[in-house]
C-alpha positions in Angstrom: 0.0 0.0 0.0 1.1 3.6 -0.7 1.2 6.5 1.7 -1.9 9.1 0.9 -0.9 11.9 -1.4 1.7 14.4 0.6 2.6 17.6 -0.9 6.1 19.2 -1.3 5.6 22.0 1.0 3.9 19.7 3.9 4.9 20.5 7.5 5.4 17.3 9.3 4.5 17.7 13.8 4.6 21.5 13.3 8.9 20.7 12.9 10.1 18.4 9.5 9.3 20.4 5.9 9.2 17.9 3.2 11.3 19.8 0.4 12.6 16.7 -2.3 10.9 13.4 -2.6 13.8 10.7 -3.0 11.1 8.0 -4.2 9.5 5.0 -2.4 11.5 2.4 -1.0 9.9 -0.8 0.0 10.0 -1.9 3.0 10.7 -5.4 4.4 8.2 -6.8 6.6 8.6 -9.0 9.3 8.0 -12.2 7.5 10.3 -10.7 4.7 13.1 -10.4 7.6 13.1 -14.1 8.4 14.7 -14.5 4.8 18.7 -13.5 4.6 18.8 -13.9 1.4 15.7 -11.6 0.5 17.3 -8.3 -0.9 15.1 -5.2 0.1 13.4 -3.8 -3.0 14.8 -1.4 -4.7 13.6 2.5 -5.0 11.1 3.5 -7.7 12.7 5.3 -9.9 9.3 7.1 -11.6 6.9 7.5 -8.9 5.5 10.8 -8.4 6.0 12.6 -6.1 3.6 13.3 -3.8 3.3 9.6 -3.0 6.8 8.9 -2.2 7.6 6.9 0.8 10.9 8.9 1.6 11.7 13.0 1.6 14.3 15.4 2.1 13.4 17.4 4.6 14.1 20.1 6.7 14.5 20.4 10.7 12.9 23.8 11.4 13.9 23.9 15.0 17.9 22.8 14.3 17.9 24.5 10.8 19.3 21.1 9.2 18.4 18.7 6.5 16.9 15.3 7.5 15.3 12.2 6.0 11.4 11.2 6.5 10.1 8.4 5.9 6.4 7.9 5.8 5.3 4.6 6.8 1.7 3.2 5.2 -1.0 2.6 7.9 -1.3 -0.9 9.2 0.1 -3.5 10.8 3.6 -3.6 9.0 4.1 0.0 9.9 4.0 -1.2 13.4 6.2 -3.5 13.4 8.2 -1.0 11.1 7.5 1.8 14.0 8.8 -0.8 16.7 12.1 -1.8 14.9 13.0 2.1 14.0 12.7 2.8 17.7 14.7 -0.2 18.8 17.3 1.1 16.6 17.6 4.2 17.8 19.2 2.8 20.9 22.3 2.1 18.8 24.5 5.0 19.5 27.7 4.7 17.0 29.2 6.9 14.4 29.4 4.6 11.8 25.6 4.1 12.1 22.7 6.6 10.7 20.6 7.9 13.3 17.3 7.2 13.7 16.2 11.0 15.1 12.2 11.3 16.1 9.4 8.0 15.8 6.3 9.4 15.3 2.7 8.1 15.7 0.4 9.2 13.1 -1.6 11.0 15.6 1.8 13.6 16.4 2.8 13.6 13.4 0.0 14.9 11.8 -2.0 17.0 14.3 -1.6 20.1 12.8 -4.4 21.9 10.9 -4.7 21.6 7.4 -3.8 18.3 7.3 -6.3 15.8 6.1 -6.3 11.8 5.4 -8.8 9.1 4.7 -10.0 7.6 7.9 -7.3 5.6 9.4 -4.9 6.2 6.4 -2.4 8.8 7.8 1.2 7.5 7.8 3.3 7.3 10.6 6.8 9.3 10.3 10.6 8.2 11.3 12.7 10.7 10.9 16.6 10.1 10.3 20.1 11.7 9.7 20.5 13.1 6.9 23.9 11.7 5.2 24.9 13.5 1.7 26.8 9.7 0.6 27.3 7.5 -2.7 25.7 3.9 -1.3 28.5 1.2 -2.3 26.5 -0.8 -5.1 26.8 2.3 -7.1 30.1 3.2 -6.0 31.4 -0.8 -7.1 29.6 0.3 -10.4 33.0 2.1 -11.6 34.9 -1.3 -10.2 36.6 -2.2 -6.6 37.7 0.0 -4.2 41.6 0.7 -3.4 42.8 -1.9 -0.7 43.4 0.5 1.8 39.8 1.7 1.0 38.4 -1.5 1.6 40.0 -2.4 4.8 38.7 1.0 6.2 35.2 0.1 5.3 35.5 -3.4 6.3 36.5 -2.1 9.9 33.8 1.1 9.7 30.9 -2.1 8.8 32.2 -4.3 11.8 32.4 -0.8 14.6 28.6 -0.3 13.6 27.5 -4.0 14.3 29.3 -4.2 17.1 26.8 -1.3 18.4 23.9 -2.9 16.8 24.8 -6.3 18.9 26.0 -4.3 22.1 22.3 -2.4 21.5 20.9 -6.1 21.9 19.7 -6.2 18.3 20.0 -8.8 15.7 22.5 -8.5 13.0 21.5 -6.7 10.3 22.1 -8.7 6.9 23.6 -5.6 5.0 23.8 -5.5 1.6 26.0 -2.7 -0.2 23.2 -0.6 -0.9 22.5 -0.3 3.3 26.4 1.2 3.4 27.5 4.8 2.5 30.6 6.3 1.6 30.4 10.4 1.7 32.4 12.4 0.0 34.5 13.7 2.9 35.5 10.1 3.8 34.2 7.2 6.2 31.6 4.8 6.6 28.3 5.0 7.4 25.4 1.9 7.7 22.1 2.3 7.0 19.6 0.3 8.8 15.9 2.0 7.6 16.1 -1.5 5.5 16.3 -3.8 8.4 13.8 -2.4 10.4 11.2 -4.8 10.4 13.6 -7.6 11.7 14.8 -5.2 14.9 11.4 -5.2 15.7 11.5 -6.8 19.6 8.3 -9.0 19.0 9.9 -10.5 15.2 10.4 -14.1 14.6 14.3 -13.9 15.3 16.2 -16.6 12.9 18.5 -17.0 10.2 20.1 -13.8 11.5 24.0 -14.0 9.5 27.0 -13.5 12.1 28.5 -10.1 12.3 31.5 -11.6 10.4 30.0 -13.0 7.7 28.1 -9.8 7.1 31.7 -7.9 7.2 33.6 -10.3 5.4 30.9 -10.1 2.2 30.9 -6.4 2.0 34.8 -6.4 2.6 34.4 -9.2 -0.8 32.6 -6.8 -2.5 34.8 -4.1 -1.6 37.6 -5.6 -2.7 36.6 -7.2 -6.3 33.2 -5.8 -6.8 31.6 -9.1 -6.7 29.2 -10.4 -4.5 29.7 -13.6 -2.9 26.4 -14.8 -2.0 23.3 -16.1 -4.4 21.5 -12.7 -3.4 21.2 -10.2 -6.6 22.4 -7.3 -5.0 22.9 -5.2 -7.7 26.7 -6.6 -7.9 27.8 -9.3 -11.0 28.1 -12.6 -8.4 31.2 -14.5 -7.8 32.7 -16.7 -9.0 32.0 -20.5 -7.6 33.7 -23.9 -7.0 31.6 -26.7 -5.1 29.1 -24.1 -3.4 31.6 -21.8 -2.1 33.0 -18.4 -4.2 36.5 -18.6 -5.2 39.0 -16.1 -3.0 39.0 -12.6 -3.7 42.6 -13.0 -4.9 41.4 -15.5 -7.6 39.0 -12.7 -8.7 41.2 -10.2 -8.8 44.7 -10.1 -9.2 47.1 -8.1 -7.0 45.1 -7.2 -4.0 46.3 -7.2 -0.3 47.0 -11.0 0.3 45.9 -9.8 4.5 42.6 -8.4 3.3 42.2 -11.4 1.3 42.5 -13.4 4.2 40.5 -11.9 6.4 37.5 -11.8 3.9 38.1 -15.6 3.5 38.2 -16.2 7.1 34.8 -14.1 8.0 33.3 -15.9 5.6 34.5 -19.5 6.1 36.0 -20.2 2.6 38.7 -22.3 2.5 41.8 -21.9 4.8 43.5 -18.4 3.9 47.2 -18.7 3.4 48.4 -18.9 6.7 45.5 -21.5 7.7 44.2 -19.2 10.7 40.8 -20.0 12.6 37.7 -18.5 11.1 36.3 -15.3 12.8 33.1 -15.5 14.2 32.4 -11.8 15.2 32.8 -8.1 15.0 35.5 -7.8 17.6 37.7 -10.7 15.7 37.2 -9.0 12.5 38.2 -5.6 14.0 41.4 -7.2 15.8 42.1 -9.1 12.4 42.1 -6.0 10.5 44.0 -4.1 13.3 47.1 -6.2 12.5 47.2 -5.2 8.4 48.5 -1.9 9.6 46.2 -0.3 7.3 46.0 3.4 6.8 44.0 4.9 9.1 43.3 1.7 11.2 45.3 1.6 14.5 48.6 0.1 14.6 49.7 -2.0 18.1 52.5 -0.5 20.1 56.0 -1.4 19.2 57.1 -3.9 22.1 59.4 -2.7 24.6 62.8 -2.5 24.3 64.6 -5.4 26.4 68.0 -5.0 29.1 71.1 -3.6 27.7 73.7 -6.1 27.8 76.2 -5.7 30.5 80.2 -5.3 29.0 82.6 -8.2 30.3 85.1 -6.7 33.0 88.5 -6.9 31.8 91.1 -8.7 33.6 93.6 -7.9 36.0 96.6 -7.3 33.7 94.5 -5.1 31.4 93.6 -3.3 34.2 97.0 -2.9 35.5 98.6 -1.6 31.9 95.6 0.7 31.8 96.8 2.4 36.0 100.8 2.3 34.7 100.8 5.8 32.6 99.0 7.7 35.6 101.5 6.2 37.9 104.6 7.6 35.8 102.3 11.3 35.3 101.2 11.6 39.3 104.9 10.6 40.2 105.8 13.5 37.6 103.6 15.9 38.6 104.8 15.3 42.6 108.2 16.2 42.0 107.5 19.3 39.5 105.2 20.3 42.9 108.4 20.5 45.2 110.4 22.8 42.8 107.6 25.6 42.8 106.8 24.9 46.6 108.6 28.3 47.4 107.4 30.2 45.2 104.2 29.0 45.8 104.6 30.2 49.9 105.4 33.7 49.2 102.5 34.8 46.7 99.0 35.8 48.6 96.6 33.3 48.9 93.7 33.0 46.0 90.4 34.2 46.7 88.1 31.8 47.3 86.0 30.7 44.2 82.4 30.2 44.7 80.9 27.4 43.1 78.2 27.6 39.9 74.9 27.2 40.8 73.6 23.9 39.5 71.7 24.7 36.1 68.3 23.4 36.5 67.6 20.3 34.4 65.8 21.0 31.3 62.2 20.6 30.8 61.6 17.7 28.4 60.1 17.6 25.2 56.4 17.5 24.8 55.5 14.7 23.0 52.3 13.9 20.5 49.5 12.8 23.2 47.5 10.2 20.8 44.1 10.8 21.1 42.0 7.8 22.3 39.1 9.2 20.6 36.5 12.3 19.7 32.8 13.0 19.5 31.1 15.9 18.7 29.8 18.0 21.5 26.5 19.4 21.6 24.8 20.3 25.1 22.1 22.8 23.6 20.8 20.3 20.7 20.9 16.6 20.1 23.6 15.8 22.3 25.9 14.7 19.5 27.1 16.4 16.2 29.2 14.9 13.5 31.4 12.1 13.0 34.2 13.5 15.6 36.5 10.5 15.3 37.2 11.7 11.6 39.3 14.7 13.4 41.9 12.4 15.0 42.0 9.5 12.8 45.2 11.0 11.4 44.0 11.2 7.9 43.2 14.8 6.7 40.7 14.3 3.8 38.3 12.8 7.0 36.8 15.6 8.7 34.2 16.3 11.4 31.6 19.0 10.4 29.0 20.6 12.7 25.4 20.5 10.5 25.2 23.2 8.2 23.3 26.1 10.0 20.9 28.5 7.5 21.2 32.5 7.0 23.1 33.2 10.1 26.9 32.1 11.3 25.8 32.1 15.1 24.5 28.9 14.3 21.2 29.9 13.1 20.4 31.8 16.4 19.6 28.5 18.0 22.6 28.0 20.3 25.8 29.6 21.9 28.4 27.0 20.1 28.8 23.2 19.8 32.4 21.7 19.9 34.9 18.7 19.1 36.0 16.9 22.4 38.8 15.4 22.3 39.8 12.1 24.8 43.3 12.1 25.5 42.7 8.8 27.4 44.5 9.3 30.4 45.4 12.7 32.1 48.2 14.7 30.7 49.8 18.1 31.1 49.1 19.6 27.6 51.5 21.9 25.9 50.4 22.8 22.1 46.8 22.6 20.6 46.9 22.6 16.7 43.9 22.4 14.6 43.3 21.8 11.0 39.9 23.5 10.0 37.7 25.6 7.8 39.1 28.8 8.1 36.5 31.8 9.2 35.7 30.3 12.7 35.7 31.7 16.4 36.9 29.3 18.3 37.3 28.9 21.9 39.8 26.0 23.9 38.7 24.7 27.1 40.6 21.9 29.0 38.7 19.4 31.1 40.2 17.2 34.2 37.0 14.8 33.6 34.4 14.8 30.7 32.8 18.2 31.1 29.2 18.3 31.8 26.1 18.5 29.1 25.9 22.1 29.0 27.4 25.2 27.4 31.4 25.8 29.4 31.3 28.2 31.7 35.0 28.1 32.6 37.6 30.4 31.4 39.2 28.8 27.7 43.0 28.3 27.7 42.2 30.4 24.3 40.0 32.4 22.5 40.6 33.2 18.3 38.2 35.6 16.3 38.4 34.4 12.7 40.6 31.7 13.1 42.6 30.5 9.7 43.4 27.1 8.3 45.5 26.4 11.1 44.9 27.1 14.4 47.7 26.5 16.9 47.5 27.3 21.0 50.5 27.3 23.3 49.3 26.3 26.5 51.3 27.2 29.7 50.9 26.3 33.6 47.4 24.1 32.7 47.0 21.4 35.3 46.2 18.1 33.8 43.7 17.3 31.8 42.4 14.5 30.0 40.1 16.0 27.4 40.1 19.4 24.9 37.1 21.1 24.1 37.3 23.4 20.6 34.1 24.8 21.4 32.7 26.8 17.7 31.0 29.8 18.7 30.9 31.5 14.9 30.8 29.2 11.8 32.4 30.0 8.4 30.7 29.6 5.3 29.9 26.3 4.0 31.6 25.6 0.7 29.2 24.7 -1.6 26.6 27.7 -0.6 28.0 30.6 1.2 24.6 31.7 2.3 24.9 28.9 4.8 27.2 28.3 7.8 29.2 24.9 9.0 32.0 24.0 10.5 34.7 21.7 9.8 37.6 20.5 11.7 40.5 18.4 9.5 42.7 17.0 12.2 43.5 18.0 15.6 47.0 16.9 17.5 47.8 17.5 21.3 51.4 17.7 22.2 52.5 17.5 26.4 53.4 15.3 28.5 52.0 12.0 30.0 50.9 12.5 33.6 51.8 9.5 35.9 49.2 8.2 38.1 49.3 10.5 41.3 51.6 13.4 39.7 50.2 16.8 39.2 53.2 18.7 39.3 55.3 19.7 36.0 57.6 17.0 34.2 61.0 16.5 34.8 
C-alpha cells in the first residue's frame, strides 16, 4: 500500500518540511526479515512525487536537513515503528541515526492536514547523510585496498553497536552502506527495520563476520559472494563456495584477502588461521594489516642492555701504569715551585656555579583515544568526531550546516569537538586543521565536562581563526580532554549563504601524567 498523497511543502509535527521526494523504497516486513537472502526492494525510480515513501526534509527547530520516511497505515508500519525505535538505541558513528518515531496522531495534528479515515502514515525521521551507497560506487569497479580495509572495519564498529544495543544482525547489503564524499563509513539500517522489531520471529540472522567479510568481498573485487542479486555481478563458484577474492582479482592485499576468506568461512587463507566468528575478531584481524588509518599495536618494549665483560687484571694494570709515571711527575714538579708558591698571597676563594636546573623535556604527541562531537544545547551529539583524529586529513568532522546566520542559526551559543586524551596529561600545544573563518574557543577538562554550554575560562580564544589554528598552552594542570568549542561558523563551501564548520585533524602535544603526579615534568 502507498502512503496518501503528501505535498512538497507539507509541515510534518509542526517541525520536519518535506522539500525533495527521494522515491519509495519498499519496505521489508517481518516475514520478509526471516529470509537473509531476500534483498530489500529497490527505490522507484518514476513515482510521483507526492506519493513517495521517503523525503528530504528540513529540521525547522535545528535548521538542518533530514530524512522522512512515511510509513503506510497498518500493521507492517508497526512492526516497522517498533524496529526504528529499537534502533535508535544504537549510538555509534558509523551508524545513521534514527532522530524522532512518530505516531500518526503527532505527526499529523496540525491543521490543514487531512487523510482518509485511518490512512495517515506514521513518520521516522533520520540523519540526513549526503553519501554514494557502495553498489553504485562498485559500479565504476573495486575500491583501493586501503579503501576496503577502512570500510570493512567502519561495517564491523557499527555491528558491534547494533549487537552491544541487543539487536540482531543486520544482513547488509552494499546498498545499506554509504561512503560520503568527505571520507568514512556509514550503515544504513531504515532497510532492516522490520527484523529489529522486539516482537519479530528472530532466525537466520547471519554473524557479524559473515556480514563484514561479504561487504569487505565486494569491496575488494566488486563481486558479490552470496546467491543474493544485489545489484553486484556474483562471484565466481567452485563446489558451493565463491572462489578467494585473490582468484578474482589479481594483486590485491594477500591480509585483506584473508580476512575476507576467514569471515566468511571459505577455504583456509594462506596462513591457515581459525575462522572469525564476530565483529570484535574482525576488527582485531584488521588491526594487525597496519592499514592506513586503522590503529597500529605499540611497538614492544625494548629489552636490558647487555652488560660489557670486565677486563682482567693485567689489562687493568697496563691501563693504571701511565697515571703512575704522570702523578709521580707531577709530585716532584710540585716540590720545585713549593717556594714560590709560599710567598705569593693566597687566591680568593671561588664560589661554586649554581647547578643549572635540568631541562624541561620535550612534549610529546599525546594520541588521542578518541573524539565525538559536543553538543549540550541540541541533540547531544554532532558529526562524526573521530574523523578529526584518525590522522588522515581528507576525514573531517563538520558541525550540521546552520541556515542564513553564522551564530548557528540563532539557535545555540556554540557546539564543539571533544577530544579524549585517554589518560590525564599536562598539555602543551593545541593545533587544529579546519575551515578557516571560525571563532573558536579552547577549554581543558580534568574529567568529561558536563552536558551544557562551558562556563569556565578557555586556555584560548581566536576571532576568525585560519586554516591552522595552533595554541600554546602554559601552567594548565592536567587534563584528559580538549574542548574546541565553535561559537561563529564559516561559510559552507558549496553555498555561502549557509554556515558549517569543519575541523580536518586535531593533534595534542604534552606530556603523560603519571598516576598520582600533578606537578610539572622532569
Amino acid at each position: 500500500m502507498r502512503p496518501p498523497a503528501v505535498p512538497s511543502g507539507t509541515l510534518v509535527a509542526e517541525r520536519y518540511r518535506l522539500e525533495d521526494a527521494l522515491g519509495g523504497e519498499a519496505m521489508p516486513t517481518a516475514a520478509d526479515a526471516s529470509s537473509t537472502h531476500e534483498p530489500p526492494a529497490r527505490p522507484a525510480r518514476h513515482r510521483r512525487p507526492d506519493t513517495a515513501r521517503r523525503w528530504r526534509a528540513i529540521d525547522e527547530v535545528l535548521a538542518r536537513p533530514v530524512v522522512v520516511h512515511l510509513l503506510p497505515a497498518g500493521s507492517a508500519s508497526e512492526r516497522l515503528l517498533r524496529g526504528a525505535r529499537a534502533t535508535a538505541s544504537v549510538v555509534d558513528p558509523h551508524v545513521v541515526r534514527v532522530l524522532d518515531v512518530l505516531e500518526p496522531a503527532v505527526a499529523w495534528g496540525q491543521p490543514g492536514a487531512s487523510f482518509p479515515e485511518g490512512q495517515a502514515p506514521a513518520v521516522v525521521v533520520v540523519e540526513w547523510v549526503e553519501a554514494d551507497g557502495l553498489d553504485a560506487v562498485l559500479a565504476s569497479g573495486p575500491l583501493a585496498d586501503e579503501a576496503a580495509g577502512r570500510l570493512a572495519s567502519g561495517v564491523a564498529e557499527a555491528l558491534r553497536a547494533v549487537e552491544a544495543a541487543g539487536l540482531p544482525v543486520p544482513a547488509l547489503r552494499p546498498a545499506d552502506v554509504l561512503l560520503p564524499a568527505e571520507g568514512g563509513t556509514r550503515v544504513r539500517l531504515d532497510a532492516h527495520w522490520a527484523a529489529a522489531d522486539p516482537r519479530a520471529h528472530a532466525g537466520g540472522s547471519p554473524t557479524a563476520a559473515q556480514v563484514c567479510g561479504a561487504l569487505l568481498y565486494a569491496a575488494l573485487t566488486a563481486r558479490w559472494p552470496g546467491p543474493e542479486d544485489v545489484g553486484l555481478e556474483r562471484a565466481p563458484a567452485a563446489d558451493g563456495a565463491a572462489w578467494a577474492p585473490r582468484q578474482v582479482r589479481a594483486g590485491l592485499s594477500p591480509d585483506l584477502d584473508d580476512v575476507a576468506c576467514r569471515a566468511l568461512g571459505l577455504p583456509p587463507g594462506r596462513r591457515g588461521a581459525p575462522p572469525l566468528r564476530s565483529a570484535d575478531e574482525v576488527v582485531a584481524a584488521l588491526h594487525t594489516i597496519h592499514a592506513p588509518g586503522l590503529d597500529v599495536p605499540a611497538l614492544p618494549a625494548a629489552g636490558p642492555a647487555h652488560a660489557p665483560d670486565r677486563p682482567s687484571r693485567w689489562v687493568r694494570a697496563l691501563r693504571l701504569a701511565p697515571a703512575a709515571v704522570l702523578a709521580a711527575g707531577l709530585a716532584l714538579l710540585g716540590w720545585q715551585v713549593v717556594d714560590l708558591a709560599r710567598s705569593d698571597p693566597p687566591p680568593a676563594p671561588r664560589r661554586a656555579a649554581p647547578p643549572e636546573p635540568s631541562p624541561t623535556p620535550t612534549p610529546v604527541l599525546l594520541r588521542a583515544a578518541g573524539a565525538s562531537g559536543f553538543d549540550p544545547l541540541g541533540d547531544g551529539v554532532e558529526g562524526v568526531g573521530s574523523r578529526a583524529v584518525d590522522g588522515d586529513p581528507d576525514t573531517t568532522w563538520d558541525t550540521a550546516t546552520y541556515f542564513r546566520r553564522p551564530d548557528l542559526g540563532g539557535l545555540k551559543p556554540g557546539v564543539g569537538l571533544l577530544v579524549d586524551l585517554g589518560t590525564p596529561a599536562r598539555v602543551a600545544r593545541v593545533v587544529a586543521d579546519l575551515a578557516p573563518g571560525a571563532d573558536v574557543e579552547v577549554f581543558l577538562f580534568a574529567e568529561e565536562p558536563p552536558a551544557q554550554e562551558p562556563v569556565d575560562e578557555p586556555v584560548a580564544a581566536v576571532t576568525g581563526a585560519g586554516e591552522r589554528l595552533t595554541v600554546e598552552v602554559a601552567g594548565s594542570p592536567p587534563a584528559r580532554y580538549v574542548l574546541l568549542w565553535l561559537t561563529r561558523l564559516p561559510p559552507a563551501a558549496e553555498d555561502p549563504t549557509n554556515y558549517r564548520g569543519v575541523v580536518r585533524e586535531v593533534t595534542v602535544t604534552g606530556w603523560p601524567v603519571a598516576a598520582g603526579a600533578s606537578g610539572p615534568p622532569g
